[in-house]
C-alpha positions as CSV (number, residue, x, y, z in Angstrom):
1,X,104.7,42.1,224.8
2,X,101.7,43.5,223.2
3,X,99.0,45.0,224.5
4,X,95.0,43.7,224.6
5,X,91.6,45.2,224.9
6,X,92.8,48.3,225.1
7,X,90.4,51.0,226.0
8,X,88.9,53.0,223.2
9,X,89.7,56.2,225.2
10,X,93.6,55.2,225.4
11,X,93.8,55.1,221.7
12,X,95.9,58.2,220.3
13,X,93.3,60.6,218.0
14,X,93.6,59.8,214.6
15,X,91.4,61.2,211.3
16,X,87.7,61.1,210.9
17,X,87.0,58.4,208.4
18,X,90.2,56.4,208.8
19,X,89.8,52.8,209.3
20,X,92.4,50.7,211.2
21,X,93.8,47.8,209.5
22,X,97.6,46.1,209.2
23,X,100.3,46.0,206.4
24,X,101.7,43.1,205.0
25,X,104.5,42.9,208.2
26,X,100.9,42.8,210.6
27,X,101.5,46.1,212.1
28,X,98.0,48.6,212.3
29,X,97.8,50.8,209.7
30,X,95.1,53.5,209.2
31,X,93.3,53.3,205.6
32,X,93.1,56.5,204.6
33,X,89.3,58.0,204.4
34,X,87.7,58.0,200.8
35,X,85.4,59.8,199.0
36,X,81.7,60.3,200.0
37,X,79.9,57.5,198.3
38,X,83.1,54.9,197.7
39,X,83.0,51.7,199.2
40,X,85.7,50.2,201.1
41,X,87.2,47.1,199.0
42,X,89.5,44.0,200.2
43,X,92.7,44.3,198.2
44,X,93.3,40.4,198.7
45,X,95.9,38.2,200.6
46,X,99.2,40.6,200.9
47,X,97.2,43.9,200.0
48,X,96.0,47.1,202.3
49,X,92.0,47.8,201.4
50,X,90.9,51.1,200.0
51,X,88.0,53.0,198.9
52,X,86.7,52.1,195.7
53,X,84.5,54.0,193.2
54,X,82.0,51.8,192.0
55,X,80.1,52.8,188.7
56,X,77.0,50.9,188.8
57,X,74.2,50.9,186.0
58,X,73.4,53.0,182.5
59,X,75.2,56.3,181.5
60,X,72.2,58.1,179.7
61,X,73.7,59.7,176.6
62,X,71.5,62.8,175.6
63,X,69.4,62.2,173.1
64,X,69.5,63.4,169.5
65,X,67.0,64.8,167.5
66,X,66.7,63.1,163.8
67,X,64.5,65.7,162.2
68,X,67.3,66.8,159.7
69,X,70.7,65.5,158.6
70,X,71.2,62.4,157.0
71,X,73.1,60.8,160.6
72,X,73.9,60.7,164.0
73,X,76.8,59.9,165.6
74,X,77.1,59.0,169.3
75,X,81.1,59.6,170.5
76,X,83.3,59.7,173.5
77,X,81.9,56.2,174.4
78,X,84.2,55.6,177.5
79,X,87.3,52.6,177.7
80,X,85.7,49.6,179.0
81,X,82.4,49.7,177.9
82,X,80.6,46.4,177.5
83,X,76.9,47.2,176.9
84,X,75.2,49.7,175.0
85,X,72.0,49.9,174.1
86,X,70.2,52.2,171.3
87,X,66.8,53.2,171.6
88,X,64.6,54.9,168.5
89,X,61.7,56.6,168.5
90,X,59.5,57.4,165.7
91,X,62.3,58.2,163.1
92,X,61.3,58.6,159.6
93,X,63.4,59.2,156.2
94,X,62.2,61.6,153.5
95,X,58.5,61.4,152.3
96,X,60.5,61.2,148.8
97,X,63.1,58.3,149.9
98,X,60.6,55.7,151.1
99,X,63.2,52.5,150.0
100,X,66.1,54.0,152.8
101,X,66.7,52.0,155.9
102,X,67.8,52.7,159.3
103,X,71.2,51.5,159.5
104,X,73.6,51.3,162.3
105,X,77.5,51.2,162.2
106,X,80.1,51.4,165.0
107,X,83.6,52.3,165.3
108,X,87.0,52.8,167.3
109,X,89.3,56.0,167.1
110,X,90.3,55.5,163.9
111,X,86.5,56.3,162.5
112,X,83.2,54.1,161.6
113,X,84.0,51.3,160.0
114,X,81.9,49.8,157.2
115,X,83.2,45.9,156.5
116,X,83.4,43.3,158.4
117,X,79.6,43.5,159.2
118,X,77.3,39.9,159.9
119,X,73.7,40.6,159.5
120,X,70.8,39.0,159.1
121,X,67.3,40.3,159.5
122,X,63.5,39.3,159.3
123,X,61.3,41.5,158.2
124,X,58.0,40.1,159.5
125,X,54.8,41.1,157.8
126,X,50.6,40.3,158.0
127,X,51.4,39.3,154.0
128,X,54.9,37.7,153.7
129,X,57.8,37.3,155.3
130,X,61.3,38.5,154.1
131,X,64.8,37.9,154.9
132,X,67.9,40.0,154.5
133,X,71.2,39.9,155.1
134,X,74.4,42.9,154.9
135,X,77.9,42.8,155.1
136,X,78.6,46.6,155.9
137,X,76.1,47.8,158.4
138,X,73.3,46.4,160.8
139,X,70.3,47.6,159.0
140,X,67.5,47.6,161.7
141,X,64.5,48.2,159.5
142,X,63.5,49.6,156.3
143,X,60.4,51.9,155.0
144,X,57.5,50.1,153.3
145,X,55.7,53.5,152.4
146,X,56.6,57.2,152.6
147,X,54.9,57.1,156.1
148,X,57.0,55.0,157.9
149,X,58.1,55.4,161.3
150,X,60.6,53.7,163.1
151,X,60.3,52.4,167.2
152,X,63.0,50.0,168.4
153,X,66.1,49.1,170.1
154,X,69.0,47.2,169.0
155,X,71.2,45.8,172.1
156,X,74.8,45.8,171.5
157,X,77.2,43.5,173.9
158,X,81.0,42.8,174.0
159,X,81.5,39.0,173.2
160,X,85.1,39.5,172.5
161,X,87.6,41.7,174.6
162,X,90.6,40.9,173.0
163,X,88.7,40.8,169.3
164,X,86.8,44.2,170.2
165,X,83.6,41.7,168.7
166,X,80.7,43.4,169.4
167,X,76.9,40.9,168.9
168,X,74.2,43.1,167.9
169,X,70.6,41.7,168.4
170,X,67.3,44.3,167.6
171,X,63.7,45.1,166.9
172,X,61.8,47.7,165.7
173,X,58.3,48.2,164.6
174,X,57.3,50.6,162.1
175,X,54.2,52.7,164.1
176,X,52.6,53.5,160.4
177,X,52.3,49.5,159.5
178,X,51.0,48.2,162.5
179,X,51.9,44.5,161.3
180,X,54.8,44.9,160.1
181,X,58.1,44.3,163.0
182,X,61.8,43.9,161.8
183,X,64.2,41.4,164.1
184,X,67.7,40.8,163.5
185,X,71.4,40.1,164.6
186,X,74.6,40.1,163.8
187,X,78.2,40.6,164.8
188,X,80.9,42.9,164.2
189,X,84.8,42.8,165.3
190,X,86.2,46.5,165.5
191,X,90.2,47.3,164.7
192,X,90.6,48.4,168.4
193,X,88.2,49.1,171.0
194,X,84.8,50.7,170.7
195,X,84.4,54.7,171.0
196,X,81.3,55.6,168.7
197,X,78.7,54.2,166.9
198,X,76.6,55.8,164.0
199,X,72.9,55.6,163.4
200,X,72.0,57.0,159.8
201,X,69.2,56.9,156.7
202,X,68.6,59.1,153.7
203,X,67.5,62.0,154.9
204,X,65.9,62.1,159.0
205,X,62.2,63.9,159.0
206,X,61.2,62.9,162.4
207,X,62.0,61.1,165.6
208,X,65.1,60.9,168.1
209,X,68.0,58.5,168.7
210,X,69.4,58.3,172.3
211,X,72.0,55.3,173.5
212,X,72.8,54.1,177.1
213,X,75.6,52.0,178.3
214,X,77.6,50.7,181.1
């Protein structure tokens, strides 16, 4: 015979945090306590619960200065990652390479990779209009004059788990033309899964790249 609205005060002492639930044979367990800040999850039909960490929101990569140096590399991009985005502010080539673009490029452990690449692009400007397209990098805009500065972001999302394809989709606006904004897409499907991406022009002069991602 079991026993029925028992008493809290009969019930033997047990550990602060522990929560009371039952096994798969429906006798009372005690979940063991987690961590501050977990949340306590349903394992399903024939499962105990636990505490769960939940990683919610951006990681905030540090940013990188591109006052030198001809690129930046972002690594250590953690398993699982679906979502990153890369933000750029007021980066500039050379004074003496005015024709460079920015370009982005992504890759897995076994380095950047620099085929495969869909692009297309629209440069859009108070005169004309031009089109581009690339097969080995996203380039997300391109200096009309020695004075051009970059301001941007180019979103980058997992369409394909199992084909590590990433879609690409940006725009930027070049602060020293003030008509003149760059939009684009494209798509890209890696060799394994994504750890690092690259963002890179002739020679940086000004500005900083930083990426978030979840």
């Amino acid at each position: 015979m079991s026993l029925t609205k028992i008493p809290i005060g009969l019930m033997a002492d047990g550990t602060d945090g522990n929560i009371i639930s039952f096994d798969t044979s429906g006798n009372p367990v005690a979940v063991a306590t987690g961590n501050d800040g977990q949340l306590f999850t349903s394992g399903g039909a024939g499962a105990a619960p636990s505490f769960t960490t939940v990683t919610s929101g951006f990681t905030q990569a540090a940013s990188q200065a591109t006052t030198s140096g001809t690129s930046v590399t972002f690594g250590s991009i953690p398993s699982g990652t679906k979502l990153i985005v890369v933000n750029y502010f007021d980066v500039s080539s050379d004074a003496g390479e005015s024709d460079d673009g920015l370009e982005l490029t992504i890759g897995d452990g076994g380095g950047i990779e620099t085929s495969g690449y869909i692009s297309m692009r629209a440069q859009l400007r108070s005169s004309a209009n031009v089109i581009f397209d690339d097969t080995t990098l996203w380039e997300l805009g391109n200096h009309l004059d020695a004075s051009s500065k970059w301001r941007g972001s180019a979103i980058l999302t997992l369409q394909d788990v199992s084909a590590f394809r990433w879609i690409c989709q940006w725009q930027t606006m070049d602060t020293a033309n003030a008509a003149t904004v760059d939009v684009g897409c494209g798509s890209k499907a890696l060799s394994a899964e994504l750890t690092q991406l690259k963002v890179e022009t002739g020679t940086f002069d000004s500005g900083s790249v930083s990426i978030m991602f979840q």
